[in-house]
Backbone of each chain as ProteinMPNN parsed JSONL, in Angstrom:
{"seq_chain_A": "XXXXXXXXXXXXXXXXXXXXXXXXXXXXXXXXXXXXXXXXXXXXXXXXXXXXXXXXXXXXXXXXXXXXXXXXXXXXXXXXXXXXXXXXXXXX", "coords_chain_A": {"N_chain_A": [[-1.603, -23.07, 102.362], [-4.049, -23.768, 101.506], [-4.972, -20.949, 101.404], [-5.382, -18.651, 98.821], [-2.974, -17.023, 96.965], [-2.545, -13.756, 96.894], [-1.622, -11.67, 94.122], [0.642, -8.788, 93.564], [0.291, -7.069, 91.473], [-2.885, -7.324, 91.595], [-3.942, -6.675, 93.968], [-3.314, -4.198, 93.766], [-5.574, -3.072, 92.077], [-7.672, -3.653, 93.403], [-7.351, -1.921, 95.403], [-7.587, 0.292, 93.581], [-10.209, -0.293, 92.473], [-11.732, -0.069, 95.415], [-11.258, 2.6, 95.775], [-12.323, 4.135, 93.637], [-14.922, 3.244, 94.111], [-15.553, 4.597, 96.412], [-15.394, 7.326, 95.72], [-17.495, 7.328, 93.78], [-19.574, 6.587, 95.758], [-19.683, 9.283, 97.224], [-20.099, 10.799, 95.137], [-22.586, 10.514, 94.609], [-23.954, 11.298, 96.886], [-23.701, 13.79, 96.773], [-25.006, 14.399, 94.371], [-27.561, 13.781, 95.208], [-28.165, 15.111, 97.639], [-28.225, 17.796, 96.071], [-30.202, 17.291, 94.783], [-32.326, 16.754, 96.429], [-32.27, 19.082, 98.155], [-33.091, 21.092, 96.186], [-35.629, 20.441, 95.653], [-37.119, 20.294, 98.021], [-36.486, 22.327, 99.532], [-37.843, 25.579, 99.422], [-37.205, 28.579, 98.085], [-36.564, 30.908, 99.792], [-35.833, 32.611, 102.621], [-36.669, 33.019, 105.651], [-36.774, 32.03, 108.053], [-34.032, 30.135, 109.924], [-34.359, 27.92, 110.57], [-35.466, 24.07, 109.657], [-38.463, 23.283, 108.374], [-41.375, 21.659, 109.462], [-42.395, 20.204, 107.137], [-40.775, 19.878, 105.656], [-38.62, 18.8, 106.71], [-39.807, 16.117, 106.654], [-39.926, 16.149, 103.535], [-37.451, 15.89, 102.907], [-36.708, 13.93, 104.238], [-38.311, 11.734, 102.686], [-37.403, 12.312, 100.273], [-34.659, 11.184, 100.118], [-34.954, 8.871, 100.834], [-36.271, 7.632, 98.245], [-34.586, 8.683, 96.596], [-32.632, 7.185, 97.073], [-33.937, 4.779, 96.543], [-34.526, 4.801, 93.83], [-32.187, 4.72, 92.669], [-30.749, 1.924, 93.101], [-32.603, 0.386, 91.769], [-32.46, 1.262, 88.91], [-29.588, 1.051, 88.967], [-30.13, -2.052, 88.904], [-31.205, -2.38, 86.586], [-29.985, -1.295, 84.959], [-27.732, -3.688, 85.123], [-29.135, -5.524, 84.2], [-29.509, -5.059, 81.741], [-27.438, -4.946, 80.664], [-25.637, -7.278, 81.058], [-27.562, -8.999, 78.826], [-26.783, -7.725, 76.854], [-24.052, -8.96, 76.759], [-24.499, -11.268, 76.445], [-25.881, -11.086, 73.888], [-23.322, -10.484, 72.261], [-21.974, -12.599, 72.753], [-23.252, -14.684, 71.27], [-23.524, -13.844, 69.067], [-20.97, -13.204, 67.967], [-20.15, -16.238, 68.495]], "CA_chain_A": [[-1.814, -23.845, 101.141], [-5.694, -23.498, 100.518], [-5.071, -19.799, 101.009], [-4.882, -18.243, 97.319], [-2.151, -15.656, 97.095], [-3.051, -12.401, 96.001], [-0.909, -11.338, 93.425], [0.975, -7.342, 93.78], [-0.643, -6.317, 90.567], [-4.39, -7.872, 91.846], [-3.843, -5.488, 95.585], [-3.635, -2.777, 93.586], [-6.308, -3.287, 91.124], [-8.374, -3.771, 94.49], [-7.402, -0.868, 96.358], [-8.093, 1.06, 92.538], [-11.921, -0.435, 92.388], [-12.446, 0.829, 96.455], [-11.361, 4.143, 96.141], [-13.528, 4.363, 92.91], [-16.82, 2.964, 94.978], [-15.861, 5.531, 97.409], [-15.486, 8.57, 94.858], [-18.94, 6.975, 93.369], [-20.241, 6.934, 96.698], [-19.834, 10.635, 97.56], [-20.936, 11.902, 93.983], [-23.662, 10.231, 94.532], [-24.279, 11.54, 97.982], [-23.72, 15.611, 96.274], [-25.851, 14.6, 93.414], [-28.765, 13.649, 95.792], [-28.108, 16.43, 98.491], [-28.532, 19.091, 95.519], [-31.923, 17.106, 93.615], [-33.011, 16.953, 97.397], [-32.278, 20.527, 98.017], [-33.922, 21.882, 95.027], [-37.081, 19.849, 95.458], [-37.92, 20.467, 98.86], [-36.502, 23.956, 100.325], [-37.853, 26.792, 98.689], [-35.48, 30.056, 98.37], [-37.593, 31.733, 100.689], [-35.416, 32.108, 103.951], [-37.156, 34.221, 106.774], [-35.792, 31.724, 108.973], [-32.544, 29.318, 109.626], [-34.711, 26.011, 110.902], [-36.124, 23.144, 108.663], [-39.92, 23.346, 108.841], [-41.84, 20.188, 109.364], [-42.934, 20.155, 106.6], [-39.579, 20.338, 104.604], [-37.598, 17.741, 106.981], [-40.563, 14.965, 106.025], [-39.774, 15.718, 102.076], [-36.696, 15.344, 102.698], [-36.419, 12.258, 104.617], [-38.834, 11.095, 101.774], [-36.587, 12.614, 99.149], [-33.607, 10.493, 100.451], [-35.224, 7.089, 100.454], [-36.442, 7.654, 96.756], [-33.702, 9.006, 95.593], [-31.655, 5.531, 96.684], [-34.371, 3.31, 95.966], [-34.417, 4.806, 92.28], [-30.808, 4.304, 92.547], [-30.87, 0.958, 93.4], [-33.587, 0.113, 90.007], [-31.735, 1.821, 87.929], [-28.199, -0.111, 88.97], [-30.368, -3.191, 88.661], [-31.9, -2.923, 85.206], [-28.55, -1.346, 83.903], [-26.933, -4.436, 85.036], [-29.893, -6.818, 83.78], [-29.424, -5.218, 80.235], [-25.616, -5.345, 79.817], [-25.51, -8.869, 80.773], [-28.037, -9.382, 77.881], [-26.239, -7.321, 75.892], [-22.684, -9.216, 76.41], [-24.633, -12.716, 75.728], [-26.106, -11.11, 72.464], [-22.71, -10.204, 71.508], [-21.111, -13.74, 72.823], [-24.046, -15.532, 70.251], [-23.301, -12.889, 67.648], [-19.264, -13.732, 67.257], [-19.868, -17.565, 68.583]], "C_chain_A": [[-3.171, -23.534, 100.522], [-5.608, -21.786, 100.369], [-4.603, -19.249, 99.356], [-4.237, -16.565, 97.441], [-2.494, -14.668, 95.754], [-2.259, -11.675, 95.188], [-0.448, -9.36, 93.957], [-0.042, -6.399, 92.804], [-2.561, -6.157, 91.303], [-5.109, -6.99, 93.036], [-4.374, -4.193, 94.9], [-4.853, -2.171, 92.712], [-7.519, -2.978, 92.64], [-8.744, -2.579, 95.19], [-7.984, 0.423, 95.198], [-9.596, 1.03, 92.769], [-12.255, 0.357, 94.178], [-12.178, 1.877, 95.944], [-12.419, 4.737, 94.623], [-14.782, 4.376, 93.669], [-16.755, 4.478, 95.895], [-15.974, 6.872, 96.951], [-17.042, 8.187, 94.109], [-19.655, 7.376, 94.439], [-20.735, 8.737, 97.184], [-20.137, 11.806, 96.249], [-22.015, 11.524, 93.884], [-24.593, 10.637, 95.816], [-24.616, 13.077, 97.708], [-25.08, 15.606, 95.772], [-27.033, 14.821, 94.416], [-29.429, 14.992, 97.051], [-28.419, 17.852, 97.644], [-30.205, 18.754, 94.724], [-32.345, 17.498, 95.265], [-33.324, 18.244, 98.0], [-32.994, 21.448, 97.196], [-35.55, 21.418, 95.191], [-37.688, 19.95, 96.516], [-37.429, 21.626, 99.992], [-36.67, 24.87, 99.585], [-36.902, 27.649, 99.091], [-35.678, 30.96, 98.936], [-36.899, 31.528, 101.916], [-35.704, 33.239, 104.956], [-37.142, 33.069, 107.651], [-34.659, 30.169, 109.122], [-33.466, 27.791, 110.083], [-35.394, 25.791, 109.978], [-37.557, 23.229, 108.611], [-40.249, 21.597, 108.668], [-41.862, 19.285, 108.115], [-41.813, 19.161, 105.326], [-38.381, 19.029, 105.206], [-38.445, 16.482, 106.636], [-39.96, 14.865, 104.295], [-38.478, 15.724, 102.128], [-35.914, 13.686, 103.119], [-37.448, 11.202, 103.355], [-37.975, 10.992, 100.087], [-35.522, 11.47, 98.854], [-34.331, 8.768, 99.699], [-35.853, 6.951, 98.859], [-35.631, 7.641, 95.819], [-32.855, 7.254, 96.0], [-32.734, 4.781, 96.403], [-34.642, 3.327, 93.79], [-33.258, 4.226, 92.154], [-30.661, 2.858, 92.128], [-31.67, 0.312, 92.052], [-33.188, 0.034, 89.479], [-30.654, 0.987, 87.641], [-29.35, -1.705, 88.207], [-30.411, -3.599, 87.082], [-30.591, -2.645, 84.176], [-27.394, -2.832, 84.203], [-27.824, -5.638, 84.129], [-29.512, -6.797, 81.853], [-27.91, -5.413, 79.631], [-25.249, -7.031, 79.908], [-26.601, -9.413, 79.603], [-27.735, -9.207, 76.585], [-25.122, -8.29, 75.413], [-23.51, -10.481, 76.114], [-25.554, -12.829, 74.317], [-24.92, -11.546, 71.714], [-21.527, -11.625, 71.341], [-21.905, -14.367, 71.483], [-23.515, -15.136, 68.989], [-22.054, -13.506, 66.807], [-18.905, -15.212, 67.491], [-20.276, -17.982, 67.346]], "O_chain_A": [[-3.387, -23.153, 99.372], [-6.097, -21.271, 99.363], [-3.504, -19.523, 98.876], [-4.709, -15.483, 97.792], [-2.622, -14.713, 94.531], [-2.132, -10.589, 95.753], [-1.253, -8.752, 94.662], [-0.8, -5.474, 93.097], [-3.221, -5.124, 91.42], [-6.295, -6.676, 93.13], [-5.31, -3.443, 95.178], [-5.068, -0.96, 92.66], [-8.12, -1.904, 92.655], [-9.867, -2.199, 95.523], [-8.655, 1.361, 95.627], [-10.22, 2.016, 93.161], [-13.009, 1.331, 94.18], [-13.209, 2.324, 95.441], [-13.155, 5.718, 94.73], [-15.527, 5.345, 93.819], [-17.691, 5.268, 96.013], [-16.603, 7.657, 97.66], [-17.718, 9.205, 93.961], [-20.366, 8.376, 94.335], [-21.864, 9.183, 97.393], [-20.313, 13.024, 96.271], [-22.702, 12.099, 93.039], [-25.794, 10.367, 95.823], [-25.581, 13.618, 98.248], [-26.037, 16.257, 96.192], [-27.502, 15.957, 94.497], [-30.53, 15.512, 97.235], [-28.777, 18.869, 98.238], [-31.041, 19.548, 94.29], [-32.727, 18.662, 95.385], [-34.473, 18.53, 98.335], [-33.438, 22.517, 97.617], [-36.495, 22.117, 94.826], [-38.9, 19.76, 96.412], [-37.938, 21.749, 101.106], [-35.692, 25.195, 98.913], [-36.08, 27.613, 100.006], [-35.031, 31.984, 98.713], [-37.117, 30.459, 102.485], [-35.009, 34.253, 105.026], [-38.06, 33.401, 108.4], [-34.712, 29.276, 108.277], [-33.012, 26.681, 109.805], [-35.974, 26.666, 109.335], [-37.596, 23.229, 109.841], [-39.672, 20.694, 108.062], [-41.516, 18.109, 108.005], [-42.026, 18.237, 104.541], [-37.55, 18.461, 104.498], [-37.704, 15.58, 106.245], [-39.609, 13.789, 103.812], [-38.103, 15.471, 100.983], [-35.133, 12.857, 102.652], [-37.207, 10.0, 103.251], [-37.932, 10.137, 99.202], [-35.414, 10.904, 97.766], [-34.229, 8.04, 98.712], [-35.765, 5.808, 98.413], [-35.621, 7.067, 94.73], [-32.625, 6.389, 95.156], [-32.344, 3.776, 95.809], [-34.815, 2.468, 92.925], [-33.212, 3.174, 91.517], [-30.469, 2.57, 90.946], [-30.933, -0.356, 91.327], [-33.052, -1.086, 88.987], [-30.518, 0.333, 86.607], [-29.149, -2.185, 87.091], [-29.948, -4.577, 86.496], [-30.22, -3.254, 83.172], [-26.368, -2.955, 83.534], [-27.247, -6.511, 83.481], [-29.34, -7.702, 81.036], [-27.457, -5.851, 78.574], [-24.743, -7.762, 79.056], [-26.395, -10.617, 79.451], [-28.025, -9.855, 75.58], [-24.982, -8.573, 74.223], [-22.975, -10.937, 75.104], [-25.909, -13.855, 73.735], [-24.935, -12.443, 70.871], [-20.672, -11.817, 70.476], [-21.147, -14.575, 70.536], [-23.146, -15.863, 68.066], [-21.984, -14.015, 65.689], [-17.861, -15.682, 67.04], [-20.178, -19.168, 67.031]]}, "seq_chain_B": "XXXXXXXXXXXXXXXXXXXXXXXXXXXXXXXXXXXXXXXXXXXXXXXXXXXXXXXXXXXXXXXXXXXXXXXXXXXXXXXXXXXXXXXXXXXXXXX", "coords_chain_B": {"N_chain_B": [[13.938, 1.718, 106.32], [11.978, 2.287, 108.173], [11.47, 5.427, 108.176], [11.008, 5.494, 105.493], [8.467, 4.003, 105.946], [7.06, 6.109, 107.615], [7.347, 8.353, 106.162], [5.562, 7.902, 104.195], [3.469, 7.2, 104.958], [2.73, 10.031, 106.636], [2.799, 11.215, 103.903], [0.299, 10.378, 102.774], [-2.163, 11.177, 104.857], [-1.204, 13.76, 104.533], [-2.369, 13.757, 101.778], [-5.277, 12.821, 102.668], [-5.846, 15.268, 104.369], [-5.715, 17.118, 102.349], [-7.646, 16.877, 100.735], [-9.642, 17.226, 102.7], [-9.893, 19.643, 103.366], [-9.309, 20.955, 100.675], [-12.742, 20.463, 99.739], [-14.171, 21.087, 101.628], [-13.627, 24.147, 100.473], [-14.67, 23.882, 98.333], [-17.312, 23.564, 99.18], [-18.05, 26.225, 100.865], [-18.004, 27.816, 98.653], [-20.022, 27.032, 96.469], [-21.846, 27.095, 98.492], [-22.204, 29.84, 98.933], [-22.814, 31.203, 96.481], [-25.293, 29.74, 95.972], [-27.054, 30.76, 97.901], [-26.263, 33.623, 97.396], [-27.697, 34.167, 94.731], [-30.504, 33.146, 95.595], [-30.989, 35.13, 97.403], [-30.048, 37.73, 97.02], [-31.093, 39.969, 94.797], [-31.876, 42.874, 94.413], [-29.962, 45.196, 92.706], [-30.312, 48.14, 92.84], [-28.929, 49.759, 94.817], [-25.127, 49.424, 96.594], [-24.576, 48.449, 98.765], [-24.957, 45.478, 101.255], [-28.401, 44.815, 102.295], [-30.099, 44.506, 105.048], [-32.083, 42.846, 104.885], [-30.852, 41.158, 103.466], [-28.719, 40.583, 103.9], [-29.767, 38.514, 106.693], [-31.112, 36.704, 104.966], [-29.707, 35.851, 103.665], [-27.661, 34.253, 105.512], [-29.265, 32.961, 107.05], [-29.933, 31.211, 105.121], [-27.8, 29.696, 104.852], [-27.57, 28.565, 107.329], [-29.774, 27.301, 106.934], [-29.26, 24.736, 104.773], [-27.089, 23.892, 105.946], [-28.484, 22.639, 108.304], [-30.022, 20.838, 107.142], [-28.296, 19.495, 105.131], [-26.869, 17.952, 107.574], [-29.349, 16.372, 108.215], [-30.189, 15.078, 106.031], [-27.594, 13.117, 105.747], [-27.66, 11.742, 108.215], [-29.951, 10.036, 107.264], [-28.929, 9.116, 105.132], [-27.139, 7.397, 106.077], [-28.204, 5.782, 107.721], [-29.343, 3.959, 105.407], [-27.322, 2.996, 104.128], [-26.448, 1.351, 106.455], [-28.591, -0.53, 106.898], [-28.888, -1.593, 104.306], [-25.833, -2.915, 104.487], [-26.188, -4.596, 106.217], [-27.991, -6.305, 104.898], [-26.752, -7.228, 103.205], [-24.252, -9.135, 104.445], [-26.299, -11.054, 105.543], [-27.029, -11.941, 103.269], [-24.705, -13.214, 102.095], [-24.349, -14.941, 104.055], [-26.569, -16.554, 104.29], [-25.668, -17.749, 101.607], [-23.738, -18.705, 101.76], [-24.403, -20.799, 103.252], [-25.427, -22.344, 102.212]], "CA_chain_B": [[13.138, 1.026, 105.973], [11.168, 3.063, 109.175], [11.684, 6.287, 107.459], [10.056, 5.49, 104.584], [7.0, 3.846, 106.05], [6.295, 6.615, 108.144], [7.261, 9.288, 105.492], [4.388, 7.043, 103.202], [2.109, 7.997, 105.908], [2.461, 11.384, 106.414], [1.971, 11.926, 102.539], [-1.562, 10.082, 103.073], [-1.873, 11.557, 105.776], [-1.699, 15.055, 103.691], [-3.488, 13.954, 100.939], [-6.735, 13.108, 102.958], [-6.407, 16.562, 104.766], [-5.802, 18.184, 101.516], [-9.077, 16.432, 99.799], [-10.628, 17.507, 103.303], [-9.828, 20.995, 103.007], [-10.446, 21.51, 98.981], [-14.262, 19.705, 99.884], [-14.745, 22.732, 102.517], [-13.695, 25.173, 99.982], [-16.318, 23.581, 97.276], [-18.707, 23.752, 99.895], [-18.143, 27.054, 100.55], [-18.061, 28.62, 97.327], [-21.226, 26.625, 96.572], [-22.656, 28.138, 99.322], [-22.287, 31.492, 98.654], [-23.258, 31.2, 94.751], [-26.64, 29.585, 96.249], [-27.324, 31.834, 98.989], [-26.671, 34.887, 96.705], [-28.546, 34.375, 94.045], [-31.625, 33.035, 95.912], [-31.073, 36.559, 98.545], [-29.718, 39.352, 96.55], [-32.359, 40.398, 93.82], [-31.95, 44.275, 93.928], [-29.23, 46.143, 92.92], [-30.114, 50.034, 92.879], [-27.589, 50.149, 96.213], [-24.319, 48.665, 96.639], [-24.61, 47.983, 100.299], [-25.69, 44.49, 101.277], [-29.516, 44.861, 103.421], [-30.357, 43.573, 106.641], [-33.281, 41.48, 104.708], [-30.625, 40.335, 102.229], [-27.853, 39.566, 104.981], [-30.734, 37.702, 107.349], [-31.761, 35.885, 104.58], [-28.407, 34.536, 103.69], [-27.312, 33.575, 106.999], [-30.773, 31.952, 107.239], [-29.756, 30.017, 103.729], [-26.366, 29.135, 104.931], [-27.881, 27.598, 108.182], [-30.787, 25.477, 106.726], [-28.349, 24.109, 104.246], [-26.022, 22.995, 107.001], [-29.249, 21.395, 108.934], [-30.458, 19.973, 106.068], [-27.326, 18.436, 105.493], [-27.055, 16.791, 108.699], [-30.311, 15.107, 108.061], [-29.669, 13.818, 104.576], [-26.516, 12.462, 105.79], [-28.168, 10.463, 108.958], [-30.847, 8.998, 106.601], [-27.757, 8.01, 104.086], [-25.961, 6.36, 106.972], [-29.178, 4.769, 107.8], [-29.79, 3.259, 104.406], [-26.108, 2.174, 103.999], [-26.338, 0.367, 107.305], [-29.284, -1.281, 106.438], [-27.744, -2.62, 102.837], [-24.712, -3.696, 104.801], [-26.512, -5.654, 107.181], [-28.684, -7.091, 103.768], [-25.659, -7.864, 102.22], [-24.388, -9.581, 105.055], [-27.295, -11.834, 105.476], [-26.865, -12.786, 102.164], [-23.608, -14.035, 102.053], [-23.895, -15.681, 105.014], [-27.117, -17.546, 103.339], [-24.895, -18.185, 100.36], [-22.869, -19.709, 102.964], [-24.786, -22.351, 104.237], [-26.149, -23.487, 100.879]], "C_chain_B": [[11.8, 2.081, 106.913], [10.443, 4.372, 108.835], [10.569, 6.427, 106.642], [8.423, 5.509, 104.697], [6.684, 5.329, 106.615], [6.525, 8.08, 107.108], [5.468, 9.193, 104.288], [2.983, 7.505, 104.089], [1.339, 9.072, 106.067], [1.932, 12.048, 105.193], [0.214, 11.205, 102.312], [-2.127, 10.747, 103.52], [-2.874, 13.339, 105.055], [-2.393, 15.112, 102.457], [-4.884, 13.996, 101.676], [-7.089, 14.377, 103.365], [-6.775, 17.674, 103.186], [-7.033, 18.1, 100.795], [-10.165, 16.8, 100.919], [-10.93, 18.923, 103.187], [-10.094, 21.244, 101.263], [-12.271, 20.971, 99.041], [-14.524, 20.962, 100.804], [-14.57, 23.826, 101.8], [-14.53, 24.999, 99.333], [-17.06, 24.288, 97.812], [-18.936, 25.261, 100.096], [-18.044, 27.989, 99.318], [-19.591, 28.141, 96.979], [-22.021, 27.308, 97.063], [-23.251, 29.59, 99.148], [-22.881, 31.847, 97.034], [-24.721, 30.931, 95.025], [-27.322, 30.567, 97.071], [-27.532, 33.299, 98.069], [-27.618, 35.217, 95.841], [-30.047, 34.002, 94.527], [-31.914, 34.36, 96.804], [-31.345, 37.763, 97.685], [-30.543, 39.35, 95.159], [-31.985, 42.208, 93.486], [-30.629, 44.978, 94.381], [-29.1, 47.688, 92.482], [-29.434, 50.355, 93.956], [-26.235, 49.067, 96.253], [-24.048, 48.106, 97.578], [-25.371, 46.806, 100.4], [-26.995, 45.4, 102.552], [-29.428, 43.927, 104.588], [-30.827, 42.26, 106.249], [-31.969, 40.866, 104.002], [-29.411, 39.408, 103.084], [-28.913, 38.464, 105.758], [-30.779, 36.535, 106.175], [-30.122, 34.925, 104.193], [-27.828, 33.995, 104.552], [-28.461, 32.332, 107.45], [-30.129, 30.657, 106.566], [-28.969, 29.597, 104.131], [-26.578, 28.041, 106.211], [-28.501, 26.755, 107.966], [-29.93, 24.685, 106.116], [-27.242, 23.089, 105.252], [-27.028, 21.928, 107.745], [-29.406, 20.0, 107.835], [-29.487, 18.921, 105.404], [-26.931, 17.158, 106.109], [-28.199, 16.015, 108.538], [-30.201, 14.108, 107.181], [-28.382, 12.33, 105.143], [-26.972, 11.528, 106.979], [-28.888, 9.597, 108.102], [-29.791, 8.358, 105.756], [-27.198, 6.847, 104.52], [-27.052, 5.382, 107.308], [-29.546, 3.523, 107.744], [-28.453, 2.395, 104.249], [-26.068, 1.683, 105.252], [-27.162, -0.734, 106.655], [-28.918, -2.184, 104.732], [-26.637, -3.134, 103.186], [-25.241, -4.477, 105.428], [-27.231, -6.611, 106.232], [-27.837, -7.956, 103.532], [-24.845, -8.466, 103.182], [-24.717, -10.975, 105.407], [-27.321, -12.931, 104.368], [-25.875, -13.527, 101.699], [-23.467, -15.12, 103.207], [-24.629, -17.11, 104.54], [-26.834, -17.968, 102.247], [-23.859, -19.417, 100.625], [-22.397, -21.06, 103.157], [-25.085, -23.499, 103.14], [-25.114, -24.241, 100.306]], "O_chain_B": [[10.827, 2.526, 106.304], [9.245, 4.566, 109.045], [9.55, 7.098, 106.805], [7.54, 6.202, 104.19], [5.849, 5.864, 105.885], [5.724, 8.973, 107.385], [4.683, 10.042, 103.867], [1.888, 7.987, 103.799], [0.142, 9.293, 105.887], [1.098, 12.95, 105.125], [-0.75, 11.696, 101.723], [-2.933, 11.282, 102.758], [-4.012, 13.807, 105.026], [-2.931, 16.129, 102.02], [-5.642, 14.943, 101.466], [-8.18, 14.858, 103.059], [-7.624, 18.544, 102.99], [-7.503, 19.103, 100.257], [-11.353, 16.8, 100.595], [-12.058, 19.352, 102.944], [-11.141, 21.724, 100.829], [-12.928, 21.318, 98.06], [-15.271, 21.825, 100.34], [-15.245, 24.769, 102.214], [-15.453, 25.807, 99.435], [-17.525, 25.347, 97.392], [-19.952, 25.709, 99.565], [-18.036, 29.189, 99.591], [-20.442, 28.987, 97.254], [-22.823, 28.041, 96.485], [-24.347, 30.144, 99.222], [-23.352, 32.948, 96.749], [-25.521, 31.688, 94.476], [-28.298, 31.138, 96.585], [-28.58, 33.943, 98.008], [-28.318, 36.225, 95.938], [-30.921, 34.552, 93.857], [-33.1, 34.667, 96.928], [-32.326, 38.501, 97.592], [-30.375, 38.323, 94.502], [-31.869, 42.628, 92.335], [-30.206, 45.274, 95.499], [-28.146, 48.269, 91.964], [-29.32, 51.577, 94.052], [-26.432, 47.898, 95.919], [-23.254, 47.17, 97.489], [-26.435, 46.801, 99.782], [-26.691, 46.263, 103.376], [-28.798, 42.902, 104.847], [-30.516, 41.142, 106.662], [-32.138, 39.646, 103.992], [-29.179, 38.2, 103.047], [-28.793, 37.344, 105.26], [-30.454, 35.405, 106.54], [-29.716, 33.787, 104.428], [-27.349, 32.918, 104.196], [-28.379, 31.227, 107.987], [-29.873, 29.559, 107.06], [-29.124, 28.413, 103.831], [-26.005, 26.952, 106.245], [-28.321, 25.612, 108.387], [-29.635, 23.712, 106.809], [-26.837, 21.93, 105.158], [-26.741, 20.738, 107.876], [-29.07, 18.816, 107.797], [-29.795, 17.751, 105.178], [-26.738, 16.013, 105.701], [-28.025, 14.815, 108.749], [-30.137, 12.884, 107.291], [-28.391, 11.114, 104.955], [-26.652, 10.358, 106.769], [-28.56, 8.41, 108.1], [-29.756, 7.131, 105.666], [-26.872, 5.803, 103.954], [-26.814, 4.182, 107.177], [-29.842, 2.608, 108.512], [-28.532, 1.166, 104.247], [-24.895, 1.315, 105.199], [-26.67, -1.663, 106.015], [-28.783, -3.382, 104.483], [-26.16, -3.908, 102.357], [-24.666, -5.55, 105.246], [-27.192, -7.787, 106.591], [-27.974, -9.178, 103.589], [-23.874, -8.397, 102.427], [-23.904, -11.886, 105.56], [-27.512, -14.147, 104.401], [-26.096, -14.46, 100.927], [-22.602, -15.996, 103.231], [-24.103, -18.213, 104.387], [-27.696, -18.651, 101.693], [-23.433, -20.432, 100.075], [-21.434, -21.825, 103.219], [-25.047, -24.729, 103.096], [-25.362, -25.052, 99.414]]}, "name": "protein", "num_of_chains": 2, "seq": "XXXXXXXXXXXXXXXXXXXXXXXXXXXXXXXXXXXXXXXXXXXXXXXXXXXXXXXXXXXXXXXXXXXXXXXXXXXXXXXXXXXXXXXXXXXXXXXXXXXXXXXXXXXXXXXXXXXXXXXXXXXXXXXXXXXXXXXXXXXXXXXXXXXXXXXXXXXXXXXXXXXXXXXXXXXXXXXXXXXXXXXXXXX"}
């Protein structure tokens, strides 16, 4: 009774938005693997291991690149919700 | 009714392999487009070099390390935001 039944349409709508997050997720995993790539291995390969030097900028690369991420999502969500209660004032 | 489900399966089944296998061909093609053009520089011979093989074998291995690291620190960070997020629902919870 208190359970609220999930409609057929509402499942699939559901299972639509994951497999989006998860196709988001992994273009967002490329994107970062190729800025991170470009920005901290030169094209210089006289040999196959990481240098110290090169696994620090990238473990630094990483956490930048999601905490921009992360900003970015924020402020694009701060301004569309300001946007949609311009546009509620606008046509109220 | 049996049939079906497990026919429903199998075509899952072959889609994930098939999205696993086209993602290894990317990768390789990728690969080789990066690798070449950062290696091969001189063509007055048509024969690949030692330096130019070495160096792409080199490129093809850091890439794969480098990989593996990115991808621990990812898993890391997405633990750590699941365990946030988490936390926060649970304190959403109580209130």
């Amino acid at each position: 009774m208190a359970m609220p039944q999930i409609s057929q349409a509402d499942q699939a709508k559901l299972q639509l938005m994951q497999e989006m997050e998860i196709e988001m997720m992994s273009d967002l995993y490329n994107r970062m693997t190729n800025a991170c790539h470009k920005k901290c291995i030169p094209p210089r390969y006289g040999e196959a291991e990481l240098g110290k030097g090169e696994m620090v900028c990238i473990d630094r690369c990483v956490a930048k690149y999601l905490d921009i991420h992360e900003k970015i999502g924020k402020k694009l969500t701060a301004m569309s919700i300001q946007d949609e209660e311009l546009m509620k004032k606008m046509s109220g | 009714m049996v049939d079906a489900g497990q026919n429903a399966s199998i075509d899952n089944l072959d889609k994930d392999q098939m999205k696993t296998f086209s993602d290894f061909l990317m990768s390789y093609n990728k690969l080789s487009e990066m690798c070449f053009t950062d290696c091969v520089r001189d063509f007055t011979s048509r024969v690949v070099k030692d330096n130019e093989e070495r160096c792409a074998l080199n490129c093809m291995e850091k890439y794969l390390k480098m990989n593996q690291r990115i991808s621990q620190r990812f898993q890391e960070f997405q633990m750590i935001a699941n365990e946030n997020a988490i936390a926060m629902a649970q304190k959403s919870g109580k209130l």
